[in-house]
KOLNUBA-875147 format. One record per residue (C-alpha): residue number from 0; residue in three letters; x, y, z. Coordinates in nm, 3 decimals. Example, Ala and Ser with C-alpha at 12.3 -4.5 7.8 and 13.67 -1.06 7.14 Angstrom:
# residues 2
0/ala/1.230/-0.450/0.780
1/ser/1.367/-0.106/0.714
# end
This chain:
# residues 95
0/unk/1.045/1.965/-0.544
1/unk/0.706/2.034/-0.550
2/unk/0.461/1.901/-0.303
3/unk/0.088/1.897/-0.223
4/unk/0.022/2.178/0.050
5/unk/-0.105/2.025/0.395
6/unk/-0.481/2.127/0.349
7/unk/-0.578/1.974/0.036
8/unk/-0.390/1.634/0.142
9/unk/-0.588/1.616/0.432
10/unk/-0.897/1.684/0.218
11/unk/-0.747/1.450/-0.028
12/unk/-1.027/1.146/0.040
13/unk/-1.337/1.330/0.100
14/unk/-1.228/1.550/-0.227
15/unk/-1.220/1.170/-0.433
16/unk/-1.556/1.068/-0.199
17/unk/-1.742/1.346/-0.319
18/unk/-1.594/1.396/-0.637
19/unk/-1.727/1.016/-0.731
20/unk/-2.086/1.071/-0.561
21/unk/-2.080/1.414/-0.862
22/unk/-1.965/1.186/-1.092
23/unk/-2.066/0.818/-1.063
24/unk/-2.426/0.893/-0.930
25/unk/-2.559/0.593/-0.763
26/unk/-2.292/0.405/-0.839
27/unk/-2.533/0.207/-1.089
28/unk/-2.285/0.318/-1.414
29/unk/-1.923/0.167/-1.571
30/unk/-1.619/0.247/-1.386
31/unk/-1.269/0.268/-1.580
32/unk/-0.965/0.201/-1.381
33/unk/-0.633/0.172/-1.486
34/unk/-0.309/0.124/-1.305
35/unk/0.057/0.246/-1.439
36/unk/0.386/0.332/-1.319
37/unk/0.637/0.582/-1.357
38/unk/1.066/0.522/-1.352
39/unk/1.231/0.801/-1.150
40/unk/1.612/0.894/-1.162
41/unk/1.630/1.088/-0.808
42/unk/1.602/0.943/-0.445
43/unk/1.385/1.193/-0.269
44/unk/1.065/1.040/-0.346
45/unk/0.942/0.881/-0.092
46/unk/0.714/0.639/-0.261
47/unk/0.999/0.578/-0.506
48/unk/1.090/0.156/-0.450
49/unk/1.179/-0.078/-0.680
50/unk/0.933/-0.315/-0.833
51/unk/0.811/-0.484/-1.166
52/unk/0.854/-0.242/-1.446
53/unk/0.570/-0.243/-1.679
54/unk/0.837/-0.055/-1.952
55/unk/1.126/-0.309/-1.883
56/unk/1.373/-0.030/-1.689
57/unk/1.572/-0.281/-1.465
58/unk/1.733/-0.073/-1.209
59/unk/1.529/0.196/-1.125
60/unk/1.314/0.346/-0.887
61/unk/0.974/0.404/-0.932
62/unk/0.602/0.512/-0.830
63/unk/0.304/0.334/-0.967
64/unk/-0.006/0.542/-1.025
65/unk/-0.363/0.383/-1.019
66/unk/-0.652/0.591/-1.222
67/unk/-1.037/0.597/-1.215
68/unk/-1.253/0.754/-1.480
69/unk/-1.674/0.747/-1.541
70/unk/-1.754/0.551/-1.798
71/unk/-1.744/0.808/-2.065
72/unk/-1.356/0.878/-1.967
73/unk/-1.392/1.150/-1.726
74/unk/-1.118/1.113/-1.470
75/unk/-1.263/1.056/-1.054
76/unk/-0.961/1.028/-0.885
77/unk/-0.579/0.919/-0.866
78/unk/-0.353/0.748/-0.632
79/unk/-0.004/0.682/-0.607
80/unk/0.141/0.414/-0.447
81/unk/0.478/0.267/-0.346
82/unk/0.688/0.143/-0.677
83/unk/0.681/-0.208/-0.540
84/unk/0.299/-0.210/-0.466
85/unk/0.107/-0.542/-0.664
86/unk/-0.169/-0.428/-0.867
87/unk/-0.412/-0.625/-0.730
88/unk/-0.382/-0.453/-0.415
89/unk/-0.434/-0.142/-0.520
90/unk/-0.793/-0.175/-0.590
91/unk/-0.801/-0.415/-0.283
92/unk/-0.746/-0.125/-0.077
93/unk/-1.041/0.055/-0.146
94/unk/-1.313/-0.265/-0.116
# end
């Protein structure tokens, strides 16, 4: 299994902060954000719970995924969150 090396998940938030600041500008522009979720078939993911799936896979463990792109479609940053996580709180989490 693949994982992120320790370094750039520690950098992970001020990568997104000043990714966005590139980005977004003065934050005066259209944000895009999009949330989504992904069915898994093995057990060693730790965000992997069940919750509502969007594709109708009863049974299953997932990871849902929120995205945010610029205005013209040009991605800013991703998060993934526990399978069972509500979509409104994903963007509450970040207000």
């Amino acid at each position: 299994m693949l994982s992120m090396p320790g370094w750039l998940l520690r950098r992970q938030p001020w990568i997104g902060k000043c990714l966005a600041r590139r980005i977004l500008g003065d934050g005066n522009t259209l944000i895009l954000y999009d949330i989504s979720s992904s069915c898994l078939e093995g057990r060693r993911c730790p965000p992997a719970a069940f919750g509502h799936s969007r594709d109708g896979r009863k049974g299953k463990r997932q990871i849902t995924y929120g995205l945010l792109c610029a205005g013209n479609g040009c991605p800013v940053a991703v998060e993934v969150f526990a399978g069972n996580t509500a979509d409104p709180s994903t963007v509450a989490e970040h207000m």
